[in-house]
C-alpha positions as CSV (number, residue, x, y, z in Angstrom):
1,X,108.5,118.8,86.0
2,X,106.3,118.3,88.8
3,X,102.9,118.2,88.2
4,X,103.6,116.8,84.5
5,X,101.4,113.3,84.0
6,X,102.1,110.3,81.1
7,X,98.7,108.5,80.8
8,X,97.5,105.6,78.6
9,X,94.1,106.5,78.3
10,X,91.4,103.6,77.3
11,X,88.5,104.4,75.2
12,X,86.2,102.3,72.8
13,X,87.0,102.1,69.0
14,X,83.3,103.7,67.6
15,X,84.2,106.8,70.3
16,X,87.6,107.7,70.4
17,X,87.3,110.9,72.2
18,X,85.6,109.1,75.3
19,X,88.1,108.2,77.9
20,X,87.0,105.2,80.0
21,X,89.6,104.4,82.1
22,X,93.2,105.4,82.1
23,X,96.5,104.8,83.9
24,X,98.7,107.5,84.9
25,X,102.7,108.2,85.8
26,X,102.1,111.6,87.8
27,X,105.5,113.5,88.5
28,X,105.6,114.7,92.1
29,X,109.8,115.0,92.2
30,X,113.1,115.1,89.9
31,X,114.3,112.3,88.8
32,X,110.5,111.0,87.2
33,X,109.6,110.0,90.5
34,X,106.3,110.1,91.4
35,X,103.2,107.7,91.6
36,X,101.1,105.7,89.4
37,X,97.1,106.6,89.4
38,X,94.3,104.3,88.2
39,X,91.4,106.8,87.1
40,X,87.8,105.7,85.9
41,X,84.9,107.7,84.6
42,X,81.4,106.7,86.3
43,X,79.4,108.8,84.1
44,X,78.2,109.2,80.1
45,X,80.0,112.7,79.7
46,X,82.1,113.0,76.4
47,X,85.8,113.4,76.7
48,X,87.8,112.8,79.8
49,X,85.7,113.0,82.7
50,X,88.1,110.6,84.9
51,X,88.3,110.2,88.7
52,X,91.4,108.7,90.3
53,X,90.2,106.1,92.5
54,X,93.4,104.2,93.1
55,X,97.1,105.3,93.5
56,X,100.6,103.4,94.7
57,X,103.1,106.4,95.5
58,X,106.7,106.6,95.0
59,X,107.2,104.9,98.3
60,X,105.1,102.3,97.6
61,X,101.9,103.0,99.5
62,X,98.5,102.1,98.2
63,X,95.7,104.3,98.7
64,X,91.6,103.6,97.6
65,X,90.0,106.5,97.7
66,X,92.6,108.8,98.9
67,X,95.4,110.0,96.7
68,X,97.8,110.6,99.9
69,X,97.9,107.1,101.8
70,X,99.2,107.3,105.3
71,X,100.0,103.2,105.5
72,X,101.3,100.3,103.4
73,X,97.2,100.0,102.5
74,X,95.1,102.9,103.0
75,X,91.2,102.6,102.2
76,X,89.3,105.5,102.3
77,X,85.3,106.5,102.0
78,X,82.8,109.5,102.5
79,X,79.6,107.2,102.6
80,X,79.9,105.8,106.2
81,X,80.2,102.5,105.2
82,X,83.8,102.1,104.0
83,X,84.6,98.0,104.9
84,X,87.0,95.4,103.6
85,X,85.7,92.2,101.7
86,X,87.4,88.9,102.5
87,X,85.4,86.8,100.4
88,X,85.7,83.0,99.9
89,X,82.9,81.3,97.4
90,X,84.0,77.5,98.1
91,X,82.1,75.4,100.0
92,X,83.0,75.3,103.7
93,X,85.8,77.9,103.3
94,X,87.5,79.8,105.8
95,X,88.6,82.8,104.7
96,X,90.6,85.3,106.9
97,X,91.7,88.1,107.7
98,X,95.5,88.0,109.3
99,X,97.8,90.1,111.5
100,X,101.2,89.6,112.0
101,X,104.2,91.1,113.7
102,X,107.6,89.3,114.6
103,X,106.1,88.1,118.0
104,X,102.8,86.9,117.0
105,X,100.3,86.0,114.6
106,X,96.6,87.1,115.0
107,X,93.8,85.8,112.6
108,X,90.4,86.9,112.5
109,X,88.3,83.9,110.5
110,X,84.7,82.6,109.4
111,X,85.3,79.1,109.8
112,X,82.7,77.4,107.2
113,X,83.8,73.9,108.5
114,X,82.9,74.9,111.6
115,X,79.5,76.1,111.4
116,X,80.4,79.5,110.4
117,X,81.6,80.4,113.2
118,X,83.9,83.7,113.7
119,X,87.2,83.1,115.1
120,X,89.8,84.9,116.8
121,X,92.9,82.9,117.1
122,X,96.6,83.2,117.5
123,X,99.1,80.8,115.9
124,X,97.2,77.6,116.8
125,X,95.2,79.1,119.7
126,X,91.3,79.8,119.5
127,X,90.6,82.8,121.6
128,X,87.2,83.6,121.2
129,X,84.6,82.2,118.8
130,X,81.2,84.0,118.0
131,X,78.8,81.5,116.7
132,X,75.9,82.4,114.4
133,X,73.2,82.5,117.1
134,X,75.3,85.6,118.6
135,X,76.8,83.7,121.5
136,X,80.2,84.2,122.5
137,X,83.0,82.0,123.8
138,X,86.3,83.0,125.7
139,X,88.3,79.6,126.4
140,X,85.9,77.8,124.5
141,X,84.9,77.2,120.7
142,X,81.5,75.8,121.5
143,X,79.5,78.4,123.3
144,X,76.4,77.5,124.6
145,X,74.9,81.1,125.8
146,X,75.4,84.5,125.2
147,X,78.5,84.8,127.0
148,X,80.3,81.7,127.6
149,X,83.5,81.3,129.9
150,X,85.9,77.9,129.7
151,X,89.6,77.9,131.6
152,X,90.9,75.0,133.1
153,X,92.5,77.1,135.9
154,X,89.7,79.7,137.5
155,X,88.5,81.4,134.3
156,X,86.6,84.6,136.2
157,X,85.1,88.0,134.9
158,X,86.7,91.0,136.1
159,X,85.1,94.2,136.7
160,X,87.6,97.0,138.1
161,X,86.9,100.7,139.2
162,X,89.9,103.3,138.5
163,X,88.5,105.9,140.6
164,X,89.0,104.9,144.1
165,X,86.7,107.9,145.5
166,X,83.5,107.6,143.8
167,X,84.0,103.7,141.7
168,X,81.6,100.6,143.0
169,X,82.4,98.0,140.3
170,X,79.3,95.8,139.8
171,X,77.4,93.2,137.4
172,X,74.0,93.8,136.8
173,X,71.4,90.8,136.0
174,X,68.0,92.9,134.7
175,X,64.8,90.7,133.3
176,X,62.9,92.0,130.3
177,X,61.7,95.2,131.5
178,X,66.4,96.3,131.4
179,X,65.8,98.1,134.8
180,X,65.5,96.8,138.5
181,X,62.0,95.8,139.0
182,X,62.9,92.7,137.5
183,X,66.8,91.8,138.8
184,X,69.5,92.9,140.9
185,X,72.6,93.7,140.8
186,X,76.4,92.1,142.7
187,X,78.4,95.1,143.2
188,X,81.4,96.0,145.8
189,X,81.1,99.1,147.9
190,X,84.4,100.5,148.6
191,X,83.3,102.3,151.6
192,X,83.0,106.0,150.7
């Protein structure tokens, strides 16, 4: 029936009544199907005072944190600070995170070989690397300023308006004070 649950609850031998942890076979459809929830209690309450915090539905989806996933991996948090941890403890590791369709193959990487250095590459090509001091490179893996351009055909910076009427693209260049006494600013006037 739907709604039923199977569990294998895990409690400690000198408390018996205390449930820990436990792993679940919820019925959502005939047939038994359903999904399998991971529950753990975070508190000193007697009994069962389990909270799901991990479930793989019937079609195979994994949720954290969310007992519907909409994805293949679905992570989910109420604290504002919800992330993913790709962590690699050897020395000079690289470890990665990787994206893949049937085209290409996208990899987002802190190269510890490489000065720690973040990398965003695709198959073998280095895209853009952000060192450690904050500067970033596009065309090159060495940046040596904040923004660093390398192409070896007319790598440029472009700077487009999409409203014809009222859009004058431009680059500012501001000193310390972030406003024009100090700077200027290269723009295009389109007439109007």
């Amino acid at each position: 029936t739907a709604g039923d649950a199977v569990s294998i609850g895990f409690a400690q031998s000198s408390d018996g009544s205390t449930v820990g942890a436990k792993i679940s076979h919820l019925i959502e459809n005939s047939f038994s199907r359903g999904s399998l929830v991971f529950s753990t209690a975070n508190d000193t309450t007697a009994g069962d005072t389990t909270a799901e915090r991990m479930r793989i539905t019937a079609a195979g989806k994994v949720g954290i944190g969310t007992a519907s996933p909409d994805d293949t991996l679905h992570l989910k948090g109420s604290d504002g600070g919800t992330s993913l941890l790709v962590e690699d403890t050897g020395t000079n590791s690289n470890p990665a995170v990787e994206i893949k369709n049937d085209a290409v193959h996208w990899k987002l990487q802190a190269r510890g070989g490489d000065s720690d250095k973040l990398r965003i590459t695709e198959g073998s090509n280095t895209h853009v690397v952000v060192d450690t001091s904050g500067n970033l490179g596009i065309g090159t893996t060495s940046p040596s300023t904040e923004l660093h351009l390398s192409g070896a055909s007319h790598p440029s910076i472009r700077v487009t308006g999409t409203d014809n009427a009222n859009a004058d693209p431009a680059i500012e260049l501001l000193g310390t004070a972030d406003d024009f006494t100090e700077g200027g600013q290269l723009w295009y006037d389109n007439g109007t």
